[in-house]
N, C-alpha and C positions, 0 to 999 in steps of 0.2 A: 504494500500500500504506500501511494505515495506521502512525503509532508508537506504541506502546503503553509504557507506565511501569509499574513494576513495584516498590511501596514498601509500607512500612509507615507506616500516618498516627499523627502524634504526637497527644501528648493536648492535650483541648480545655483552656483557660482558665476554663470556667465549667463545672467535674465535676472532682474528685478524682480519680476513679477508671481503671485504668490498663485497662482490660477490653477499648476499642474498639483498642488498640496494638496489641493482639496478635495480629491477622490482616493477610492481608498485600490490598492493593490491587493490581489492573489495571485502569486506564484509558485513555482513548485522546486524545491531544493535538487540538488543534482541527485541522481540517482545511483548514476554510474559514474566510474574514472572518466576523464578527460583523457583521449592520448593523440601525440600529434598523426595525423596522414602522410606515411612514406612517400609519398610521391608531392606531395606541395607544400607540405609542411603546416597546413591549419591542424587547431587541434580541434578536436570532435568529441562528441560522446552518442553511445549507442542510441537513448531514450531522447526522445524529441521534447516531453513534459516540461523541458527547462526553456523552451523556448516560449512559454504560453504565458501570458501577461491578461488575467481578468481584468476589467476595472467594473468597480460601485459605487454607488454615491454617498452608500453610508458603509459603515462597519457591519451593521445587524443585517444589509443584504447579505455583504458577504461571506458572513458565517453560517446563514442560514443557506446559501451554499453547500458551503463546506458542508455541514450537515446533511444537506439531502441528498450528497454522492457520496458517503462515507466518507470523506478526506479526513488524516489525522492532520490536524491545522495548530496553528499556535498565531497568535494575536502579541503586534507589539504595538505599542500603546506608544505614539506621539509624543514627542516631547515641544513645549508650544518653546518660542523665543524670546526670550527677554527683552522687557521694554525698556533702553536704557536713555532717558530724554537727552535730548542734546541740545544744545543751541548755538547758532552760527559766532555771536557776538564772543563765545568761549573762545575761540581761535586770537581777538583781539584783545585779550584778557593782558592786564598789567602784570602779576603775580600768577602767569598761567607755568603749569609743573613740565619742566625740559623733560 
């Protein structure tokens, strides 16, 4: 049976924007070794499941999923970002820390 994960992907480093966080992911952990192809050199693996990317809009679809195909799943739980205020005029601070 396969295991499936059950997340929210954080946002990329190269896009501002918070859009693609807000759905939630199911994928499926490798199953099998990775080994490269004697002849090109990619690596592969037998089982195709790791190429399969659900998406939902909440958590509770997707585990209710998971539930209805038998998948052994595991849920990880978001971590939200810290809101650290800033203000432009800190940069022109008299007593601002080197």
């Amino acid at each position: 049976m396969p295991h499936a994960r059950i997340y929210r992907p954080s946002k990329s480093a190269m896009q501002s924007g918070r859009a693609p966080t807000k759905e939630w992911l199911l994928t499926y952990e490798v199953a099998t070794p990775r080994v490269p192809d004697p002849l090109m050199g990619w690596t592969s693996a037998a089982d195709t499941l790791n190429e399969v990317r659900l998406r939902f809009e909440t958590q509770e679809e997707a585990v209710a999923y998971a539930k209805k195909n038998g998948l052994d799943y595991s849920v990880i739980e978001p971590q939200d970002p810290k809101f650290r205020p800033k203000s432009y005029s800190d940069n022109f601070r008299w007593q601002r820390p080197s």
